[in-house]
N, C-alpha and C positions, 0 to 999 in steps of 0.2 A: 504494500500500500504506500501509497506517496504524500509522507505525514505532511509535506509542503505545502496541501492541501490545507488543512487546518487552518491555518492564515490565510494562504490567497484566494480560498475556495471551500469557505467553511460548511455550506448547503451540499455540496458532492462529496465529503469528506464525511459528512454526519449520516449521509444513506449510506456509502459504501458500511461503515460501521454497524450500522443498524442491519443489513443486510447478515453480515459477519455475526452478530449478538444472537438474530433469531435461530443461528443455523445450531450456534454452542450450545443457545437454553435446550436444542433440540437431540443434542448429544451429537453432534458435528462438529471437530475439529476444526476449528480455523486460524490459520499462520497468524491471520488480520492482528488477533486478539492478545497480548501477551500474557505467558503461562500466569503470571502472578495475579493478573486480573481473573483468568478463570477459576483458577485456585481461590481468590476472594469468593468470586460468584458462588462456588461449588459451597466455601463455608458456609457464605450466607443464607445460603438454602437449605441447608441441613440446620440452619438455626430457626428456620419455617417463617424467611424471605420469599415473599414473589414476586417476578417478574413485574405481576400486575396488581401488585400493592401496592396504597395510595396514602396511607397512613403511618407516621413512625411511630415509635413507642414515646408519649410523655411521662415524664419522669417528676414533675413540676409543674405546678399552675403557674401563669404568668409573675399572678401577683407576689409567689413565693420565691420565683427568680429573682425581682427584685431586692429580697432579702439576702438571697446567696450571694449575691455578685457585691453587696455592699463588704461586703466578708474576702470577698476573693483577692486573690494577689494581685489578679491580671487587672484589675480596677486599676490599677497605680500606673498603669500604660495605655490606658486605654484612652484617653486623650490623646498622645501620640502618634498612635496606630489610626485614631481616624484623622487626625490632621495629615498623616501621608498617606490614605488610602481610600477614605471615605469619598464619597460622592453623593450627601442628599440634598441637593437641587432639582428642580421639578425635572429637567433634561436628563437626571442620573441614570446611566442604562445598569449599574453594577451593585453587589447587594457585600456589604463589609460585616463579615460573623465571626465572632470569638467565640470559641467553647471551652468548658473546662477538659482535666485531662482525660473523663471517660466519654467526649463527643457532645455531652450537652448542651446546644444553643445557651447561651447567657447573653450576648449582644449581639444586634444590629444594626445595620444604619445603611441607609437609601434611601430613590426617591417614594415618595407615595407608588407610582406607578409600579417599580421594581419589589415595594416590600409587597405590594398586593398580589404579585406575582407568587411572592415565595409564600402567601398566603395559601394560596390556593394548593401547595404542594404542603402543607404544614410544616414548613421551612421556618421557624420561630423559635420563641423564648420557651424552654424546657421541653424541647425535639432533644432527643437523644438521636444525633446523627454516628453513630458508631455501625459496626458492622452488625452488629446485632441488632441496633434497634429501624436498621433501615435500610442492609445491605449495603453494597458496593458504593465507594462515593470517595471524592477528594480526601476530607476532614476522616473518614475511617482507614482510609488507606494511609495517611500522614501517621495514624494511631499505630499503627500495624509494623510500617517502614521505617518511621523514627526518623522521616526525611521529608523535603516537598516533593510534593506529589500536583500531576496534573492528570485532571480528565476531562476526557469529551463527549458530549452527548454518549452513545450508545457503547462508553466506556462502562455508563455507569450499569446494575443490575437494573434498576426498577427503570420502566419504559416511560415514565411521567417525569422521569429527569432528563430525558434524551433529548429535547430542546432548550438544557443547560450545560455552560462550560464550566469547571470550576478547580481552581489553585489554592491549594493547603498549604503548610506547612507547621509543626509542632514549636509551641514556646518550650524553651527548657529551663528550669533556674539554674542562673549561671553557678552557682555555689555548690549545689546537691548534684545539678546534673538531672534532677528530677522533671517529668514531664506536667508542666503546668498547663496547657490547654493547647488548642491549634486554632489560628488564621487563618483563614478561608475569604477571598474573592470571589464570588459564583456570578454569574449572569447570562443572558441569551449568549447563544453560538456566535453573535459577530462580535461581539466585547472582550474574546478570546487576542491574545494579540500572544509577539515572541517574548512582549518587555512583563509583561504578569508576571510571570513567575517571578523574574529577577524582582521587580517592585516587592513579591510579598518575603523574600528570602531577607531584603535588604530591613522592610519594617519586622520582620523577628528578629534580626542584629540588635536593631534602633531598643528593640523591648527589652532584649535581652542584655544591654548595655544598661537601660536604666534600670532592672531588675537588681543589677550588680550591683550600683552605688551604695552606699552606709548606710541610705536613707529609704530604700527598698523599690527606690523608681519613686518614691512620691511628690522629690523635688528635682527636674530635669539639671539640677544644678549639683545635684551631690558630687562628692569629690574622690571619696573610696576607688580604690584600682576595681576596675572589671576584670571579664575571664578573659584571658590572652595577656596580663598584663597591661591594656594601653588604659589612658589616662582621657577622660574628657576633654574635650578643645578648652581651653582657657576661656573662650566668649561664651562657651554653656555654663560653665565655673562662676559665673558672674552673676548668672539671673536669683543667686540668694537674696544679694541685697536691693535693694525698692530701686527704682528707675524713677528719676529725676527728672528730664528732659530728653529733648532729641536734639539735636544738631543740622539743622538740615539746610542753613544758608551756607552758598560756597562750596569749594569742593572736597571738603572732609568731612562729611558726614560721621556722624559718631551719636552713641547715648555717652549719656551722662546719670550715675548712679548717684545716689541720696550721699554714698561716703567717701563723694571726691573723684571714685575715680569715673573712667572716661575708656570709652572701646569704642573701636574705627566701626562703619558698616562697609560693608562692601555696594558699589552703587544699583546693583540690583534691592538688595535688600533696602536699602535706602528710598530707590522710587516705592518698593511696595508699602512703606512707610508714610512715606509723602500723599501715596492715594488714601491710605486710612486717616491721616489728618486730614484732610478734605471733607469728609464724609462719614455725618454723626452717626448713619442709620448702616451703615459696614459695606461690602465687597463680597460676592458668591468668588470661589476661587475661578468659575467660567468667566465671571465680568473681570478681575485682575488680568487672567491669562489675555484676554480680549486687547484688556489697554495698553498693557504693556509689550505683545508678541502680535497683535494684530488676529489674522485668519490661521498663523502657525501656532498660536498661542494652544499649550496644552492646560486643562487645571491639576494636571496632578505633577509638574514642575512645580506649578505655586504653592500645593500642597505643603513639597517637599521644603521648600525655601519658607514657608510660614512656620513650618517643626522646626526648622533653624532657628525662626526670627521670633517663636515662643520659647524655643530654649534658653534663647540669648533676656527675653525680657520677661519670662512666667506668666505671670496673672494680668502685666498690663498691657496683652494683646491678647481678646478677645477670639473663637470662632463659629461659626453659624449665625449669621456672617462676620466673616474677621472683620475687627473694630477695635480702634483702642479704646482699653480701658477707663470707668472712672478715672483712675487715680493718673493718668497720662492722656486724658484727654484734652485737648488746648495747652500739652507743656512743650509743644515744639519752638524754636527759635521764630519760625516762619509765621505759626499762630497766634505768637507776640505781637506782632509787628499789627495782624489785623484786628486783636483786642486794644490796640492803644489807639489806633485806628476808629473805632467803635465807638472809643471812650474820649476821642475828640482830642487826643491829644496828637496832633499833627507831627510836632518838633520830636517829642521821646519815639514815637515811631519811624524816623527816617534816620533815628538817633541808631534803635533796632537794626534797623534795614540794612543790614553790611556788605553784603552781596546777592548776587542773584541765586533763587531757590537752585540748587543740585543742580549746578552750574557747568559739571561735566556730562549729564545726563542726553542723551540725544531723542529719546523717547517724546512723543509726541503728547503724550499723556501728561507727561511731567510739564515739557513747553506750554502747556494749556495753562496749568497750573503756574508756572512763573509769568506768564504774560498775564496773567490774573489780579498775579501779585502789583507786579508794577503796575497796571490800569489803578488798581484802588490807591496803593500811595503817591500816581502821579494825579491822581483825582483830587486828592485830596490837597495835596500840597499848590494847586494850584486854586484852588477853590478858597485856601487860606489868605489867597490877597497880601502873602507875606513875600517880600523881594529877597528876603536874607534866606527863607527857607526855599524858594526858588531856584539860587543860585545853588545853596549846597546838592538841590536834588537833580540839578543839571552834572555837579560836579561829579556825580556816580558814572558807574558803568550801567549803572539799570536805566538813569534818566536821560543819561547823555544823547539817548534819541529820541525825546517827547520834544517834538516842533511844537506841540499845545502851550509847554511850557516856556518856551523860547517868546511866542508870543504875548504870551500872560507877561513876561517878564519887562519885556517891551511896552506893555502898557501902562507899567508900574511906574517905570523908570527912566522911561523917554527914550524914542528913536536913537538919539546919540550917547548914551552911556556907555561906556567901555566895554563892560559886562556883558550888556545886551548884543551888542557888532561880535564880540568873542565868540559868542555861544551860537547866535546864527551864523558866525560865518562855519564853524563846525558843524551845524547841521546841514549847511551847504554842502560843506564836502562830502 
């Protein structure tokens, strides 16, 4: 079979399978199938699995879930995991499940559309997806192998999953080695892509990294050595202490923490920064990918860089949808500028104004946002009828090209004032 298929040709790929599944249930060998898959099936069914069974075994009422999971280890990650994996936005085609270590459903997260899907398979909170309570499946086969595991449609045993693809792999704690629960991505046949697996391999790292900390995963910022030895980045090191400000006039972008100190952004994270200052009500990661990548824009980059950029700052970036926090709402540099602004204080604000918003940024999203900026403090300062604060907002790089206020200044100060001939004959050139 030509697994290339899978990807470029997921509908031909998913009958050749199905074809292949009905011949084995029938006691027909087929190459198609690999041994360890029919070896599942065969257990499955001697644990009195069918084919065309529709129901898995619950273990748990919903509401009783909730009680488990308050308890559970994998709680302490589970922000993490949906910050780099999740998708529930009405458009979300893909369904994000945590179980514990005997297959039990305990989280999910999609859009209404995709979770009503996994409704209808009893794909939910206290499903026992193991091999016994439901056959053959990603999340039983991750139990079994001790590894990620992928399947496709008519990989699985039961026929009512065969128009689902789905990527497991097992949490382990870094410490015991012990099997704490598995990661599961599932969704329609064309949500299947090559990058899944690697994405879900890479967030049991991310878990199994904060699992390791001193602090058991429950502050992205712990400091304790993980398994392997290595040591968190120094910028997730940081998010213990409160966040102070942002930095985001000019081209060094940086936070600034409540104890002095100060950490670089790098200028991606920085515009993604700049769009949550802007916007009290947040950002879906589709609407970021959009602004900032255009038509290439992925949301599960943005994901990825927002598990950065709440490691780096904890509780004061918000998601569903990402927003800064209370306590970091309006403390950027740039937000300065437009509450003094607000507050009519024209002079302390052009006082603020030190350079242009992320001034290396090329990003058209952010340009919107700097030419924004300047519209309201060259509004303003001309509107103030003041010559001295005139002159100095011509003397920027941000004002040096408002012709508005070259004129305004002109009318202050008289056609022949030195000032006035200076400054127009610069906007001449």
């Amino acid at each position: 079979m030509d697994h290339g298929l899978k990807f470029s040709d997921p509908a031909t790929y998913a009958r050749t399978l199905r074809r292949a599944h009905e011949l084995v249930i029938a006691g027909v060998q087929r190459p198609e199938i690999p041994t360890r898959l029919v070896d599942s099936w065969h257990r499955s069914m001697a644990l009195g699995i069918s084919p065309d069974q529709h129901s898995p075994r619950h273990l748990h009422e919903v509401s009783e879930v909730l009680e488990i999971r308050r308890e559970h280890r994998l709680q302490q990650v589970m922000p993490a995991l949906q910050d780099l994996l999740a998708d529930d936005s009405r458009s979300g085609r893909h369904l994000l499940v945590l179980t514990d270590a005997g297959g039990e459903v305990l989280w999910r997260v999609g859009s209404p559309e995709v979770l009503r899907r996994a409704d209808q398979l009893e794909f939910l909170e206290g499903a026992d997806w193991s091999e016994a309570g439901i056959g053959t499946n990603a999340i039983s086969e991750a139990l079994v192998t001790g590894g990620p595991v992928q399947l496709f449609s008519a990989e699985h045993l039961v026929r009512t999953h065969h128009e689902w693809a789905c990527t497991a792999a097992p949490i382990t704690d870094p410490h015991t080695g012990r099997v704490l629960g598995v990661l599961d991505v599932s969704g329609p046949l064309d949500t299947i892509s090559a990058d899944t697996l690697r994405m879900v391999r890479c967030a049991v790292r991310v878990a199994e990294t904060l699992l390791g900390t001193s602090d058991g995963g429950t502050s992205p910022g712990g400091s304790a050595p993980v398994r392997g030895g290595r040591q968190p980045a120094p910028s997730v090191a940081r998010s213990a202490t409160a966040v102070a400000s942002l930095e985001l006039l000019g081209d060094k972008a940086a936070v600034v923490f409540e104890d002095g100190g100060r950490t670089a952004l790098t200028l991606r994270r920085a515009e993604i920064l700049a769009l949550l200052d802007s916007r009290s009500q947040g950002w879906s990661a589709e609407e970021l990918a959009y602004e900032l990548h255009g038509d290439s824009g992925t949301p599960q980059a943005i994901r990825t860089e927002m598990f950065r950029v709440r490691s780096l700052l904890g509780g004061a970036v918000e998601s569903n949808p990402y927003r800064l926090g209370a306590a970091l709402a309006g403390r950027s540099d740039s937000g300065r500028v437009l509450r003094l602004l607000h507050g009519g204080r024209v002079a302390d604000a052009l006082d603020a104004y030190r350079a242009p918003l992320l001034s290396r940024s090329g990003s058209l999203a952010v340009q919107l946002l700097r030419d924004r900026l300047d519209l309201a403090v060259g509004s303003a300062v001309r509107a103030a009828g003041d010559a001295a604060l005139l002159v100095r907002w011509l003397s920027t790089d941000m004002g040096a090209a408002d012709p508005l206020a070259v004129e305004a200044l002109g009318r202050l100060v008289g056609p022949g004032d030195a000032r006035y001939l200076a400054f127009r004959a610069a906007a001449v050139v």
